[in-house]
C-alpha positions, -999 to +999 in steps of 0.1 A: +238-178-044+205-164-045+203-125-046+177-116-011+149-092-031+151-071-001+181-065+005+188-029-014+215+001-010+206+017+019+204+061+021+198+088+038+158+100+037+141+129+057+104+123+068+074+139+066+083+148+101+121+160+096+135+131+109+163+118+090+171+079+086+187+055+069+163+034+041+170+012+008+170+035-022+140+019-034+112-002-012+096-037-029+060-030-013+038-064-013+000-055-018-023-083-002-060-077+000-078-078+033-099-105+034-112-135+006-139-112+000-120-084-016-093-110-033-123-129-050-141-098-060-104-088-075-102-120-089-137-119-105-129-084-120-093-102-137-073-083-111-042-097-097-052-093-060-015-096-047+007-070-060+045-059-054+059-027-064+091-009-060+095+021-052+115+050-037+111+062-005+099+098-015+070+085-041+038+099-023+015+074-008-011+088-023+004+084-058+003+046-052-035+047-041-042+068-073-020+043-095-042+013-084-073+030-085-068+038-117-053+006-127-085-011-114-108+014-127-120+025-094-106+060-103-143+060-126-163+051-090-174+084-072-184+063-040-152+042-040-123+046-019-093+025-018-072+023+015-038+006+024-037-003+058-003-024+079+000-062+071-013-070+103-046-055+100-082-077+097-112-072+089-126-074+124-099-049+138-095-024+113-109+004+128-079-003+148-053+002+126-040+033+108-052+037+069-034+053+038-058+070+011-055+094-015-059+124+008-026+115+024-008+134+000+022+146+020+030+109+036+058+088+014+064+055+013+095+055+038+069+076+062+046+046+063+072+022+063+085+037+093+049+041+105+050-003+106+079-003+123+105-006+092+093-042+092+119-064+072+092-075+041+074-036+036+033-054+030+004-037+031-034-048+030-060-034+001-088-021+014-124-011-010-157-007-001-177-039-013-204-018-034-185+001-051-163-031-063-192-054-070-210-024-094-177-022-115 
């Protein structure tokens, strides 16, 4: 039998917002960039532009936006800014959708998770200006 990735011990966490509910002790988060734009610029820099990562559900947002700018070297950019935004978003629509950057310092990975609707796979789309990628 083949062990489901997702499928995790499953605790008590308090929001950002005081609610409390019930979430895996750690999250697999699945990083997919926005468009082929930003996966062949990723690709062109020898980034992987699909990325999972596990975490807990108190690790800071914001700490994961920080790890991959740093990881990327974006962290060096002044006029770069890296956003997450839910699965579902597009290019055309993203003004639509709500982002994740570093200034959301007080937002944790269950927040967001319950902010796309504790989705069964927890994915996210990357998000960079193009300038600021393409001058790296």
């Amino acid at each position: 039998m083949i062990a489901d990735p997702f499928r995790m011990t499953v605790k008590d966490t308090t929001l950002a917002c005081g609610q409390s509910l019930k979430t895996p002790e750690k999250f697999k988060l699945q990083l997919f960039p926005i468009d082929n734009n930003i996966r062949r610029v990723l690709l062109e820099l020898n980034h992987n532009p699909y990325l999972e990562l596990t975490l807990r559900p108190r690790k800071k947002i914001s700490s994961v936006v920080k790890h991959l700018n740093v990881k990327w070297g974006f962290s060096r950019k002044k006029s770069s800014e890296l956003m997450l935004f839910p699965y579902e978003a597009q290019t055309e629509n993203i003004v639509n959708h709500r982002k994740w950057t570093l200034k959301d310092t007080g937002t944790s990975a269950a927040d967001v998770f319950m902010a796309i609707g504790h989705p069964e796979v927890f994915r996210l789309r990357l998000v960079c200006s193009y300038k600021s990628m393409e001058s790296t």
